[in-house]
C-alpha positions in Angstrom: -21.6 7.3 -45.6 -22.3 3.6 -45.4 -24.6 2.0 -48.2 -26.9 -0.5 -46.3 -26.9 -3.7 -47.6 -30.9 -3.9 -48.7 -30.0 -1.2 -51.0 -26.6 -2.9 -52.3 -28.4 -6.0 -53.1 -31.0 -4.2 -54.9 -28.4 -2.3 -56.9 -26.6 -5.1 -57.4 -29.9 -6.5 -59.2 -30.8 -3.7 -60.8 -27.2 -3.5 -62.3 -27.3 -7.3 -63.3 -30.2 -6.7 -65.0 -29.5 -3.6 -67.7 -26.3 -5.2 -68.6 -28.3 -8.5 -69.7 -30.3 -6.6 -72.0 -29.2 -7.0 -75.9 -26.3 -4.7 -76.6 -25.6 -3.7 -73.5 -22.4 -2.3 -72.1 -20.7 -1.4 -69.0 -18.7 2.1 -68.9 -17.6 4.6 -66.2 -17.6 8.0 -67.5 -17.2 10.5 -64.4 -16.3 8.0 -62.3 -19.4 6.5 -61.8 -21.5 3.4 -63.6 -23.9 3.6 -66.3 -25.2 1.4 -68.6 -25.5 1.6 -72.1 -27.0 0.8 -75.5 -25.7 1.5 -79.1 -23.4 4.0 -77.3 -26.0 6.1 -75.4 -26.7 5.9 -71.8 -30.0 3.8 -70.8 -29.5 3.9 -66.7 -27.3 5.9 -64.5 -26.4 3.4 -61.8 -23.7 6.0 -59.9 -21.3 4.6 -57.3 -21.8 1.6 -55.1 -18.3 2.8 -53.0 -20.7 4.8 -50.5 -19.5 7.8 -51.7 -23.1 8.8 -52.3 -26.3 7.7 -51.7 -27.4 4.7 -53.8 -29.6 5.3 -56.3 -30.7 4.7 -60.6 -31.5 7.5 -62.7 -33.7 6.8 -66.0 -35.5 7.9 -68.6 -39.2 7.1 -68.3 -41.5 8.8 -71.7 -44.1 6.6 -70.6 -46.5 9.5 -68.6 -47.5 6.7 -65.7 -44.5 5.3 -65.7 -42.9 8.8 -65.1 -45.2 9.7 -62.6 -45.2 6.3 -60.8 -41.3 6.7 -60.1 -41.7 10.3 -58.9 -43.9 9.2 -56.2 -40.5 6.8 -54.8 -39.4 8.0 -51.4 -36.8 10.6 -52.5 -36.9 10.6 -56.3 -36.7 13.7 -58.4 -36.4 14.8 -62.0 -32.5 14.1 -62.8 -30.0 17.3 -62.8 -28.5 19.0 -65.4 -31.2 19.8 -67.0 -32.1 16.1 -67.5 -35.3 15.8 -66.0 -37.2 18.1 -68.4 -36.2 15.1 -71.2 -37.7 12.3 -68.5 -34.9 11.5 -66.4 -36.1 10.4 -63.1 -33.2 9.6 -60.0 -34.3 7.0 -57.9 -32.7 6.9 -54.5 -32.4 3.3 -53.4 -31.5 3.3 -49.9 -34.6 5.6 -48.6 -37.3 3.5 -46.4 -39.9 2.2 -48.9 -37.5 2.5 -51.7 -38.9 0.6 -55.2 -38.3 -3.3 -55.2 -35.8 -4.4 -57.9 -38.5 -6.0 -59.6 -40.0 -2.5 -60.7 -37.1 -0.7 -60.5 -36.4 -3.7 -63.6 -39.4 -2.4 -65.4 -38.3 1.0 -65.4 -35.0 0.2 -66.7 -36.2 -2.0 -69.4 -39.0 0.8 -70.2 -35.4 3.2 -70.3 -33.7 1.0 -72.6 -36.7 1.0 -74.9 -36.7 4.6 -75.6 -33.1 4.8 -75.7 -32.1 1.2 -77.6 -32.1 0.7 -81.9 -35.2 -1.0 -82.8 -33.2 -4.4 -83.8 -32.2 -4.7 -80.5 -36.0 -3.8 -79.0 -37.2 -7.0 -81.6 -34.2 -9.2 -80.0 -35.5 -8.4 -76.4 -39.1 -9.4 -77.7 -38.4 -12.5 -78.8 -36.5 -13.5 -75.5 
């Protein structure tokens, strides 16, 4: 499976992004990247070795939000049993994928519901 490049970039983005929020960490648990806040994962960035699709899976408790990110080319509720709490995945490499710039939004709206309020007042005064 090749990854295209559009969808790399975007990734890499997206990636760049949720690890420059306050608190953030990198880990690989399964093999695959996620991104974390106070120990709990905030975005489920999976594997950019083109082993699988591209894509971000999120947790979105905001209803438009939610509903905005199920409408992405591709996207469904997250497995195992995720997607009843709000987990949305996000493929990233299907034509009229979501720009980085929202995809951004969703993962900052993720890290909201998932982050210690301390760190939610640091990323408000940024």
């Amino acid at each position: 499976m090749t990854v295209s490049e559009n969808a790399l970039k975007e990734w890499q983005k997206v990636r760049g992004f949720a690890l420059g929020l306050p608190g953030a960490s990198e880990e690989f648990p399964w093999g695959e990247t996620v991104a974390k806040v106070n120990r709990k994962v905030f975005v489920f960035l999976g594997l950019d070795d083109g082993s699988h699709p591209l894509g971000v899976t999120l947790k979105l408790k905001d209803e438009a939000a939610h509903a905005h990110a199920l409408t992405a080319p591709g996207a469904e509720p997250a497995g195992y049993g995720l997607g009843r709490a709000g987990w949305v995945r996000v493929p990233l490499d299907e034509r009229g994928a979501p720009a980085a710039e929202l995809l951004c939004d969703w993962v900052e709206e993720s890290y909201r519901v998932i982050a210690p309020k301390r760190l939610i007042a640091e990323l408000d005064r940024r």
